[in-house]
N, C-alpha and C positions, 0 to 999 in steps of 0.2 A: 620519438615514437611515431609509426607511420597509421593512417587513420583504419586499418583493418588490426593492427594492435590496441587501439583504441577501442574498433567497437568490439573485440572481444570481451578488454575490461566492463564497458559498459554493459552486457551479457551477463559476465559473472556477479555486474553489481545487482542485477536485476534476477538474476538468483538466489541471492544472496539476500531481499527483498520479499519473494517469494517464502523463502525458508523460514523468518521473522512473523512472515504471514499465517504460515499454516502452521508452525509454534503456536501463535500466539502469541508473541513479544510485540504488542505492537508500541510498547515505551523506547524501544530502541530504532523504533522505522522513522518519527518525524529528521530525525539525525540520517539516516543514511539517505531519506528520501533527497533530503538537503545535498546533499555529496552528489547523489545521482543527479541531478537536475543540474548544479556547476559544471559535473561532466559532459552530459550531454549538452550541455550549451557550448565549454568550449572546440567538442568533437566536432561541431556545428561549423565551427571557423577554422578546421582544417586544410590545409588545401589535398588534397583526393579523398575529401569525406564523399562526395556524389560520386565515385569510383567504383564504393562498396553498397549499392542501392541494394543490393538484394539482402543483405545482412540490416542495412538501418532498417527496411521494409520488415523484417521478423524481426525487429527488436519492436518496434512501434508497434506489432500486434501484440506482443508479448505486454508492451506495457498497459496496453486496452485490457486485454484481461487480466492484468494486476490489478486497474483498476474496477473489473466487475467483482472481483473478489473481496475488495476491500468495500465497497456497497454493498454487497453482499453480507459480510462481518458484520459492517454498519445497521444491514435489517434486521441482523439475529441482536445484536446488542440490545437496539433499540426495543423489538421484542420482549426480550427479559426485561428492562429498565422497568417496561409498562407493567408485567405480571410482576416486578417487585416490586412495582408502589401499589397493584390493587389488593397483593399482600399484605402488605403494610397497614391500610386504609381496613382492611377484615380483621386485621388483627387488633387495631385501634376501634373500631366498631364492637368487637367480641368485648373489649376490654371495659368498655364504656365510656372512651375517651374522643376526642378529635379528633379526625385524621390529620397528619400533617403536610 
């Protein structure tokens, strides 16, 4: 397979990525994350992977903002985590108990 067959796969993996994201499946992305990252490593040791710069160059932006979305996820999670332990701690409080 020639390395612009390649980076299209790696496109559709990173779709595919994407789609898991804004699901909300993120139990299934450590695994694909894994895949994407063997691929693009060995797309990386292609010979005419430097051929198709303009196609790696919009995949690498595409993966930047996978990753602001997934810090992004990261802030809303971490978000809720906080208001469900101050929930937790009022309702342990109302109760007359410890928080934990």
């Amino acid at each position: 397979m020639n390395a612009a067959a390649r980076l299209a796969l790696l496109h559709e993996a990173m779709d595919g990525l994407r789609e898991m994201l804004d699901r909300g499946h993120i139990d299934t992305m450590p695994q694909m994350l894994d895949a994407y990252e063997g691929a693009v490593r060995e797309f990386c040791t292609l010979p005419g992977a430097a051929a198709v710069r303009e196609g790696v160059q919009a995949l690498h932006d595409r993966h930047h903002d996978t990753i602001a979305l997934m810090r992004a996820r990261q802030d809303e999670l971490l978000d809720l985590m906080r208001r469900q332990r101050q929930s937790s701690r009022a309702l342990h409080a109302y109760a007359g108990t410890e928080a934990g």
